[in-house]
C-alpha positions as a Markdown table, in Angstrom:
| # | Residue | x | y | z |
|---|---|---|---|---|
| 1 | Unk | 10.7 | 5.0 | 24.5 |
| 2 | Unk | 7.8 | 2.6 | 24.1 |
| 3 | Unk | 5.6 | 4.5 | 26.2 |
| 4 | Unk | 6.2 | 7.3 | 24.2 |
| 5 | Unk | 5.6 | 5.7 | 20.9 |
| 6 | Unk | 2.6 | 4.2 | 22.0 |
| 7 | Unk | 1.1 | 7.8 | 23.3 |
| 8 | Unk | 2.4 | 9.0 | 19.9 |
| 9 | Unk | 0.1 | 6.1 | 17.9 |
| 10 | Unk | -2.6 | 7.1 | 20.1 |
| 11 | Unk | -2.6 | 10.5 | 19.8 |
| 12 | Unk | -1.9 | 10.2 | 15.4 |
| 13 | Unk | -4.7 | 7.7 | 15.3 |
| 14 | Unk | -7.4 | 9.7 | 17.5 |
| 15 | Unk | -8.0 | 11.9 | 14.1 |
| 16 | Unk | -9.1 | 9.0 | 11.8 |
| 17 | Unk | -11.0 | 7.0 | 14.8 |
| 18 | Unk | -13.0 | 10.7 | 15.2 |
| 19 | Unk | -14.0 | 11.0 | 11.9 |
| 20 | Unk | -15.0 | 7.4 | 11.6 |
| 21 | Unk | -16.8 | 8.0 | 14.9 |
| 22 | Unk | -19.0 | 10.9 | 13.1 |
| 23 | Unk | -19.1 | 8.8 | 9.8 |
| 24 | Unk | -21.0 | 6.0 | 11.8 |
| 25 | Unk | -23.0 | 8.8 | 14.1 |
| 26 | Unk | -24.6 | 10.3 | 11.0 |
| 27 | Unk | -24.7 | 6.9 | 9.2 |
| 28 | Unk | -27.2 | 5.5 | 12.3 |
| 29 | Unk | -29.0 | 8.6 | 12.8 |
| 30 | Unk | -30.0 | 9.0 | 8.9 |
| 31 | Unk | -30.4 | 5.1 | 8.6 |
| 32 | Unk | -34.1 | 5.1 | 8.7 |
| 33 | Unk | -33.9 | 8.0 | 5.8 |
| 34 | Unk | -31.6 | 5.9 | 4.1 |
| 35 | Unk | -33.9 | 2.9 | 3.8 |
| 36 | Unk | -37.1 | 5.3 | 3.1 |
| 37 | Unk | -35.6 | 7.3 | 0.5 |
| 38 | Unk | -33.6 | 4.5 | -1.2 |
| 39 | Unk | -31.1 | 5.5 | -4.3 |
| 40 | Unk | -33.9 | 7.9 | -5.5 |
| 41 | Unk | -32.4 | 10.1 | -2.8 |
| 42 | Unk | -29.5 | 11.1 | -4.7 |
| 43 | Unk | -31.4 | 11.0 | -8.1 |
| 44 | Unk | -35.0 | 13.3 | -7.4 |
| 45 | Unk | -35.0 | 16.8 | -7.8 |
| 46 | Unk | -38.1 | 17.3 | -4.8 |
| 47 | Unk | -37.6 | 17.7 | -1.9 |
| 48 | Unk | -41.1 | 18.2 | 0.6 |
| 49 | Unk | -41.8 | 18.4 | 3.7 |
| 50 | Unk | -45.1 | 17.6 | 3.6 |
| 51 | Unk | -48.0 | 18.3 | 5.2 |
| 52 | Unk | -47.1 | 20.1 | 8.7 |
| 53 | Unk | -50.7 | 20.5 | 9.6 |
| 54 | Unk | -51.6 | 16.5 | 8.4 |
| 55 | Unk | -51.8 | 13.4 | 10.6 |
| 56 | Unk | -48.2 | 11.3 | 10.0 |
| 57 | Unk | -49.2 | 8.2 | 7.8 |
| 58 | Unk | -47.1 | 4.9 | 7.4 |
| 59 | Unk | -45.6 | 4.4 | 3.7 |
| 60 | Unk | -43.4 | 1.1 | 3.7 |
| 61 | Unk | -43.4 | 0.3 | 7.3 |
| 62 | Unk | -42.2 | 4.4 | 7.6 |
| 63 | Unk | -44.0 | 6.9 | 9.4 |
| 64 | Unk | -43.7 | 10.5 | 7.4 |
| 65 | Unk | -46.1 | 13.1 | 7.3 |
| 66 | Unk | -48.4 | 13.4 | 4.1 |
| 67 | Unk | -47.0 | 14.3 | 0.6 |
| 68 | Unk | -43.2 | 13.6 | 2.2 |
| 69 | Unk | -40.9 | 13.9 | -0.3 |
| 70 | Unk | -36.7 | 13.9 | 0.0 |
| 71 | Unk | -34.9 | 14.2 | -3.2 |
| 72 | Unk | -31.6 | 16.0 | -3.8 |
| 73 | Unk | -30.3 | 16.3 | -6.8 |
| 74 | Unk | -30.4 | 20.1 | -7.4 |
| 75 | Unk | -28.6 | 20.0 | -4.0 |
| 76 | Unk | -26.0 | 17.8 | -5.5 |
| 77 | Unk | -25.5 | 19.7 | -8.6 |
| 78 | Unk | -25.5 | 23.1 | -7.0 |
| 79 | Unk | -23.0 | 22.1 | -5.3 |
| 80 | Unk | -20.5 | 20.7 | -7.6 |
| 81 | Unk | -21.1 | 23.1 | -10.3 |
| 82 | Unk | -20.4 | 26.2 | -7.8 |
| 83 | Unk | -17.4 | 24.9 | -6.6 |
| 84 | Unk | -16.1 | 24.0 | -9.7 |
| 85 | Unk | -16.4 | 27.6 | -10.8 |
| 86 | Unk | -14.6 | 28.4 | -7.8 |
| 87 | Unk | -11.5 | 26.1 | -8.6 |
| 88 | Unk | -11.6 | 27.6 | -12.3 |
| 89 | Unk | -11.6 | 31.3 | -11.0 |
| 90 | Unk | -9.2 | 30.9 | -8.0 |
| 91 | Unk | -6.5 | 28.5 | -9.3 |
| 92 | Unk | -5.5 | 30.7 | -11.7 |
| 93 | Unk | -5.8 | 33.6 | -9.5 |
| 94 | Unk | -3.4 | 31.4 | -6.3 |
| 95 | Unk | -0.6 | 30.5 | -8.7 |
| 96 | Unk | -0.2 | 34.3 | -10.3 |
| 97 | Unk | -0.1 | 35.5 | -6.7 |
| 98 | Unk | 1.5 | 33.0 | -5.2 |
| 99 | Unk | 4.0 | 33.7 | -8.2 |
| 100 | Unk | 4.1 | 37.3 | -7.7 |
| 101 | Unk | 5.0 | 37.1 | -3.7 |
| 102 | Unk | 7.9 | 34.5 | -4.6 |
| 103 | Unk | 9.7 | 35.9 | -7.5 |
| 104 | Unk | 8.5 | 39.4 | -8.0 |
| 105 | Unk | 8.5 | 41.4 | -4.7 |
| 106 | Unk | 10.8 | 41.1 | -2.0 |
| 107 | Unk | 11.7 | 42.3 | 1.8 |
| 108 | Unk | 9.0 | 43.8 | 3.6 |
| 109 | Unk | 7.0 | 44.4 | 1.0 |
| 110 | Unk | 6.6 | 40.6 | 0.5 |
| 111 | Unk | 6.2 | 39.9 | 4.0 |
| 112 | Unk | 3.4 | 42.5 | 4.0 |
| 113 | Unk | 1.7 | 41.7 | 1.2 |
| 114 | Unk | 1.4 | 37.8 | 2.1 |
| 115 | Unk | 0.2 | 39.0 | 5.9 |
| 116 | Unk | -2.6 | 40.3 | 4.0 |
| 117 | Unk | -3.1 | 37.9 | 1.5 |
| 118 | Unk | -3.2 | 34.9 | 4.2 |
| 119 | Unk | -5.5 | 37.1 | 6.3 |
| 120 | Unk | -8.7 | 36.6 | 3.9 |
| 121 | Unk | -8.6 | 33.1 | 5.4 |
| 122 | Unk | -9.3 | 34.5 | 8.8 |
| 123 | Unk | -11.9 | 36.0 | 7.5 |
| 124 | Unk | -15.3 | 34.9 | 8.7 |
| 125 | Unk | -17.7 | 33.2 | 6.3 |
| 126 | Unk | -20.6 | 35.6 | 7.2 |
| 127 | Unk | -18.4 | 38.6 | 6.7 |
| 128 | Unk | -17.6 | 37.4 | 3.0 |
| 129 | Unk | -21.4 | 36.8 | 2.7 |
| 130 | Unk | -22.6 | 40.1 | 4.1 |
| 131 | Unk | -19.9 | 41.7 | 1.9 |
| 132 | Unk | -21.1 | 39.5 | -0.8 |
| 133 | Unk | -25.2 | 40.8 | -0.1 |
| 134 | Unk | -24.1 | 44.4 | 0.4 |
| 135 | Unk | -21.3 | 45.0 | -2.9 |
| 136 | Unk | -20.6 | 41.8 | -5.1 |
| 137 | Unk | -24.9 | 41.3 | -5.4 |
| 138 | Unk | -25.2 | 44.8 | -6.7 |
| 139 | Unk | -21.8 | 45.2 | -8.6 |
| 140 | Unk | -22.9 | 42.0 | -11.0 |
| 141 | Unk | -25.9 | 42.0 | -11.3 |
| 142 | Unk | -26.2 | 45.4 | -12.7 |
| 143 | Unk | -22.8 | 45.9 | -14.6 |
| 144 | Unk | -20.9 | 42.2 | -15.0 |
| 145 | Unk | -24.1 | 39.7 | -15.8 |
| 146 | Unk | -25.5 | 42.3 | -18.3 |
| 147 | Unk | -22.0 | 43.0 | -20.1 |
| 148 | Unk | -21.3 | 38.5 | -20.1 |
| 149 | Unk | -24.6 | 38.1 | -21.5 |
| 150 | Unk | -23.9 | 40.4 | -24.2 |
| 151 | Unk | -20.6 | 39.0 | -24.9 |
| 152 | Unk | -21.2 | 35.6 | -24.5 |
| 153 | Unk | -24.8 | 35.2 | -25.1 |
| 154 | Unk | -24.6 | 32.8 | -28.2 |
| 155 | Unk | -23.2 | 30.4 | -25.5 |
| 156 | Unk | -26.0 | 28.1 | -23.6 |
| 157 | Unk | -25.1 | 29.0 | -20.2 |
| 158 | Unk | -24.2 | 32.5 | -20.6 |
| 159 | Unk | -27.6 | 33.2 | -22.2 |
| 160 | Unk | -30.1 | 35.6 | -20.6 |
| 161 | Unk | -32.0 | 35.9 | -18.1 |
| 162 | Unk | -29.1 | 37.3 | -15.5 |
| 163 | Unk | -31.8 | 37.5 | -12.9 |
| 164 | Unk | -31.0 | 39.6 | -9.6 |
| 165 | Unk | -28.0 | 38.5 | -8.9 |
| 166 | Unk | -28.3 | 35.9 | -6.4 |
| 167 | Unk | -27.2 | 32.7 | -7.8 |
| 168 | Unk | -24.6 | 30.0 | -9.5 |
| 169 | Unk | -21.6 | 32.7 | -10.9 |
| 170 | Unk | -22.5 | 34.9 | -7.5 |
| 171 | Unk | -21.8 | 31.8 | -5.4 |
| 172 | Unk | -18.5 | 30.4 | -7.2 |
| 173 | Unk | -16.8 | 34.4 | -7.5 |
| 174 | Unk | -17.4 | 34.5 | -3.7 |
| 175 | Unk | -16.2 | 31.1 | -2.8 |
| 176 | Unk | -13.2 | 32.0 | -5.3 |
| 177 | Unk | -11.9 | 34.8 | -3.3 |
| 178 | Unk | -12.4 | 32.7 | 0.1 |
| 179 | Unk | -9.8 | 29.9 | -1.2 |
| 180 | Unk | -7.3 | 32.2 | -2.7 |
| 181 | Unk | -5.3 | 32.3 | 0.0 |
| 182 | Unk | -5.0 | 28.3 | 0.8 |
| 183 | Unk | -3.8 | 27.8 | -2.7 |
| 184 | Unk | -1.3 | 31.6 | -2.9 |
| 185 | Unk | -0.4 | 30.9 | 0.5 |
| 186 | Unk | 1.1 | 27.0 | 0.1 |
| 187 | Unk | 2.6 | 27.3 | -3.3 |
| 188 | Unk | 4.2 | 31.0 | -2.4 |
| 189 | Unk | 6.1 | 29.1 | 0.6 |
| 190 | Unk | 6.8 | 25.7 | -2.1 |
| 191 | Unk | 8.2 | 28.5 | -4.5 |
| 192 | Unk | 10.6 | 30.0 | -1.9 |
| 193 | Unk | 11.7 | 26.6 | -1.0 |
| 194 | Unk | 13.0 | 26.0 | -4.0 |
| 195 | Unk | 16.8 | 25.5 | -4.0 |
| 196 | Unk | 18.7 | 28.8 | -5.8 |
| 197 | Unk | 21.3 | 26.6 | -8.3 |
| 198 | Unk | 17.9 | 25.7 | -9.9 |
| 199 | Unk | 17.7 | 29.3 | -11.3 |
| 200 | Unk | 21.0 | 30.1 | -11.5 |
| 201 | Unk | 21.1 | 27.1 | -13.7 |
| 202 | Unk | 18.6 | 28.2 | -16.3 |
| 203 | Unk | 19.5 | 31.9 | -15.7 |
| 204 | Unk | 23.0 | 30.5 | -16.9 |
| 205 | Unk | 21.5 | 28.6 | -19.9 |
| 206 | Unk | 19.8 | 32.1 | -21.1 |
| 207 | Unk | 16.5 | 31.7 | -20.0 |
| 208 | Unk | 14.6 | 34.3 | -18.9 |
| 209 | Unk | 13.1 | 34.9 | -16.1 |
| 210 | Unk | 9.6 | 34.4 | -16.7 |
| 211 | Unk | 10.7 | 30.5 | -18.5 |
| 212 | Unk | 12.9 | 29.8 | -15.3 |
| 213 | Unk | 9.5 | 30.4 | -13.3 |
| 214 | Unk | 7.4 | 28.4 | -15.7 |
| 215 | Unk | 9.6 | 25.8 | -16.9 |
| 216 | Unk | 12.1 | 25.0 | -13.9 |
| 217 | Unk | 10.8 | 26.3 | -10.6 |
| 218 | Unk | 6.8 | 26.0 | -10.9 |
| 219 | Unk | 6.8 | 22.4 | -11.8 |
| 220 | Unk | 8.4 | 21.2 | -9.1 |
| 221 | Unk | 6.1 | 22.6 | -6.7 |
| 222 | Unk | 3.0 | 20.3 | -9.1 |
| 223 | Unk | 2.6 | 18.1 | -6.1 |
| 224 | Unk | 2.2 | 20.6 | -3.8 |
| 225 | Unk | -0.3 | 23.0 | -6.3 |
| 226 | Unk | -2.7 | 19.4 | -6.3 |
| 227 | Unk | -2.6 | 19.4 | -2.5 |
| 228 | Unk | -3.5 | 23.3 | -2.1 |
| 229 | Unk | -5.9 | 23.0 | -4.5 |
| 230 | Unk | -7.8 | 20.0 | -2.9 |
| 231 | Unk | -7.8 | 21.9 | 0.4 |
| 232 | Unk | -9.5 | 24.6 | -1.3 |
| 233 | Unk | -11.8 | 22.7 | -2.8 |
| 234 | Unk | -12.6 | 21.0 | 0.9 |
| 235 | Unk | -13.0 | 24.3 | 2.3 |
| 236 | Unk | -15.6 | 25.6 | -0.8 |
| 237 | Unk | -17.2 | 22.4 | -0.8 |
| 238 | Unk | -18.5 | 22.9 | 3.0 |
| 239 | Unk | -19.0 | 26.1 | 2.6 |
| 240 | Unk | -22.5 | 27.3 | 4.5 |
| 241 | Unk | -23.4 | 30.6 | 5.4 |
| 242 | Unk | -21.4 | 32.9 | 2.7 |
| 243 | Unk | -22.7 | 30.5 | 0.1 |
| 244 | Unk | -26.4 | 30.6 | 2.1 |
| 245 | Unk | -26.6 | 34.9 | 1.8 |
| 246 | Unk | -25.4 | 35.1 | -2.1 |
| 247 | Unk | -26.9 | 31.8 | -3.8 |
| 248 | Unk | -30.8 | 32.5 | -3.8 |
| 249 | Unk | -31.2 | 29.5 | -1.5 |
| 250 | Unk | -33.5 | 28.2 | -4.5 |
| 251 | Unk | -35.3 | 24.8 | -3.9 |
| 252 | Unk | -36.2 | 22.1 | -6.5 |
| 253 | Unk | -34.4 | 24.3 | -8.9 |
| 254 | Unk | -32.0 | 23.1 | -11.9 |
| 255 | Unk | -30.8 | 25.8 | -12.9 |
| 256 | Unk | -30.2 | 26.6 | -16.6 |
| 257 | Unk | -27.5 | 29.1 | -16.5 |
| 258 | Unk | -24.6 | 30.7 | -14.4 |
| 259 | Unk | -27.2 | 33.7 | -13.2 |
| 260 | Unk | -29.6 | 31.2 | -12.2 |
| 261 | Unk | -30.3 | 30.5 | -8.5 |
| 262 | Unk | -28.9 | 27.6 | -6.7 |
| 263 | Unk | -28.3 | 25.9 | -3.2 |
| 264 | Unk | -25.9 | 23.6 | -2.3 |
| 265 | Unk | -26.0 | 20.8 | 0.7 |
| 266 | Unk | -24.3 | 22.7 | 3.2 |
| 267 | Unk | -26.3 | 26.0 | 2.8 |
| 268 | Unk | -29.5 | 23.7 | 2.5 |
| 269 | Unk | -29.1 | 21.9 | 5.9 |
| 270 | Unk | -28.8 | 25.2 | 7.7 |
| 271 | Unk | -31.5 | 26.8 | 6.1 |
| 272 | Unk | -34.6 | 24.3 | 6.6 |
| 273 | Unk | -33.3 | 22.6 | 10.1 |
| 274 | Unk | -35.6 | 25.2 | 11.7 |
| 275 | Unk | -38.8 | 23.8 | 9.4 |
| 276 | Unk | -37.2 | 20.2 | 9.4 |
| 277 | Unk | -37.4 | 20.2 | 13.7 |
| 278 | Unk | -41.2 | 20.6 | 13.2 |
| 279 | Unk | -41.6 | 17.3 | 11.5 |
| 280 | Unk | -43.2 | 15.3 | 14.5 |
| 281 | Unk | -41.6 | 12.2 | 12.8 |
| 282 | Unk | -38.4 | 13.1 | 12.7 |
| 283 | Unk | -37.8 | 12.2 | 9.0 |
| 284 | Unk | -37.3 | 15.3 | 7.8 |
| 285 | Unk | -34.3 | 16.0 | 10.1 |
| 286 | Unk | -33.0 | 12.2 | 9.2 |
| 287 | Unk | -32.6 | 13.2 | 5.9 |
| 288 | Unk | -31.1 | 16.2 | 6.5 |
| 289 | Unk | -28.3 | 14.2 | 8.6 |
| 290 | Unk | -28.4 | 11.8 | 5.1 |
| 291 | Unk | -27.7 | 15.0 | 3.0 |
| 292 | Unk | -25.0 | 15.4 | 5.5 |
| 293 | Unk | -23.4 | 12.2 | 4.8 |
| 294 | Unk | -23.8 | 12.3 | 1.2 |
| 295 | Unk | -21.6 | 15.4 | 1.3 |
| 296 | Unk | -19.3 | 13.9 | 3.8 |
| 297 | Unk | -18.6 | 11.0 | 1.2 |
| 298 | Unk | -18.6 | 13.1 | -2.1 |
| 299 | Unk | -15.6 | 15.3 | 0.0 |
| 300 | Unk | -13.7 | 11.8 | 1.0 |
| 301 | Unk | -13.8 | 10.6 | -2.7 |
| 302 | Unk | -12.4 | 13.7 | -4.0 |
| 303 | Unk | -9.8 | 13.7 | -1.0 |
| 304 | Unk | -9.1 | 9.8 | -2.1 |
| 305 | Unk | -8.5 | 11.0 | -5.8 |
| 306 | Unk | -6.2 | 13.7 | -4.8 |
| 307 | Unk | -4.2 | 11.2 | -2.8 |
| 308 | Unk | -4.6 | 8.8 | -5.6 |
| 309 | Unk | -3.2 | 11.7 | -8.3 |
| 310 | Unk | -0.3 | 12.7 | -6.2 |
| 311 | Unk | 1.2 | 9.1 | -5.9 |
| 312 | Unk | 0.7 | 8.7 | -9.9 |
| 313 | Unk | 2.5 | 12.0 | -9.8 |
| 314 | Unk | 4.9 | 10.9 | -7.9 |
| 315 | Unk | 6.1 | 7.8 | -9.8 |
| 316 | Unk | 6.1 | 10.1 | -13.2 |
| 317 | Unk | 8.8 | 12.6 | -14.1 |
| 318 | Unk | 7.6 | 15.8 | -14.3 |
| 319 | Unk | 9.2 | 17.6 | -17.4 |
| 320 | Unk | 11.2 | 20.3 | -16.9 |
| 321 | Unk | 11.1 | 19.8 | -13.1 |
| 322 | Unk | 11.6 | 16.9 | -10.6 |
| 323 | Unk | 9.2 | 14.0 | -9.7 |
């Protein structure tokens, strides 16, 4: 029985030694990026390779080739603004189906229907973005941008110009319809879980059926809504090559409104490996590996704050459902 406890600890702690393992890996691989680029890293909005045709020149006891420049802010805030738009377009979207699946349909037809649901996360990434180039490009950019611009125009970031439709709102409807299924998928199964006297109860007390859904059975599956959605947001937050073919892969760009282009850290680190690999100094590729890591610790924060939120949860009564 010891043995087997001891394999057991071995085999439940492999998982957090690996990631500390690649944690460390990138950490000493970007560490002379690290100490080049300083906090401005996180703070510029330029990022330059430099000079590829240039002799490399020292700057601060670092060799980099001429004009060098690694800065990634717009990196940073393409990132968190697409996936927030994500989360705001598929939360929504998970619950009602996850909603519909558990309480509305029934038999085969439910069995069916989530079969189909769960298989959009089998889905390769590069299929959503080829299908994302070919029909959702085309589809908003000539009849959604121009119809939200018209309607919502007087708001900042709704406001013309809806460019081609590569970009921000492109990005975030396509990352959207790849997390659906985490957050349908989980909560469906929490809803079916739920023990029958709960809605017999509030059947009993003359509820209907759509309050006995919202007031009894959906809060107490809160908890596990939190944890679906912070797997979804994982999973759009790492997201390369669907993100890489829709967002306009723009560099040193801001951008001023939901049409504009964007690119995000993931995308960004696939697209200029091939141009960082020609950097005879190797800095450019350091810094890529630091963009790496910066994205590996913005995903364990919000990982750490969705722990933190479900053990406040946990200690509070949730109203009209159980803690």
């Amino acid at each position: 029985m010891t043995s087997f406890r001891a394999w057991l600890a071995i085999l439940a702690g492999a998982l957090p030694a690996s990631l500390v393992a690649v944690l460390l890996f990138i950490t000493l691989y970007a560490w002379p990026a690290i100490h080049f680029n300083g906090w401005g890293f996180v703070v510029r909005d330029t990022w330059n390779l430099g000079n590829a045709y240039g002799s490399p020149v020292e700057v601060g006891g670092t060799s980099i080739l001429p004009g060098a420049s690694y800065g990634i802010l717009f990196l940073i805030v393409g990132t968190l603004l697409s996936t927030l738009i994500a989360l705001l377009l598929a939360v929504p979207v998970g619950v009602g189906a996850a909603i519909f699946l558990a309480e509305a349909v029934t038999g085969a037809l439910r069995i069916w229907i989530s079969f189909f649901v769960e298989l959009l996360a089998a889905i390769p990434s590069v299929v959503f973005g080829l299908w994302g180039y070919v029909i959702l490009i085309p589809i908003l950019s000539h009849y959604v941008f121009p119809v939200l611009s018209g309607a919502l125009g007087f708001i900042p970031i709704f406001a013309g110009p809806t460019g081609s439709g590569y970009g921000l709102l492109t990005a975030g409807v396509l990352l959207s319809l790849m997390i659906v299924p985490f957050i349908a998928a989980t909560l469906r199964d929490a809803l079916v879980s739920q023990p029958a006297p709960l809605r017999e109860a509030a059947m009993a007390m003359g509820a209907t059926r759509f309050e006995t859904i919202w007031r009894v059975i959906l809060p107490g599956t809160v908890k596990i809504l939190i944890s679906a959605t912070f797997l979804a947001l994982g999973r759009a937050l790492g997201e390369t090559m669907a993100v890489l073919m829709v967002s306009g892969n723009a560099l040193n760009y801001l951008p001023q409104n939901v049409y504009a282009p964007i690119s995000t850290m993931a995308a960004f680190i696939v697209s200029q490996l091939d141009s960082a690999l020609q950097d005879p100094t190797g800095m450019a590729v350091r810094s890529l590996a630091e963009i790496a890591l910066v994205l590996a610790i913005i995903s364990i924060i919000i990982n750490a704050l969705a722990r933190l939120m479900l053990v406040v949860w946990g200690r509070v009564a949730i109203p009209g459902g159980r803690s």
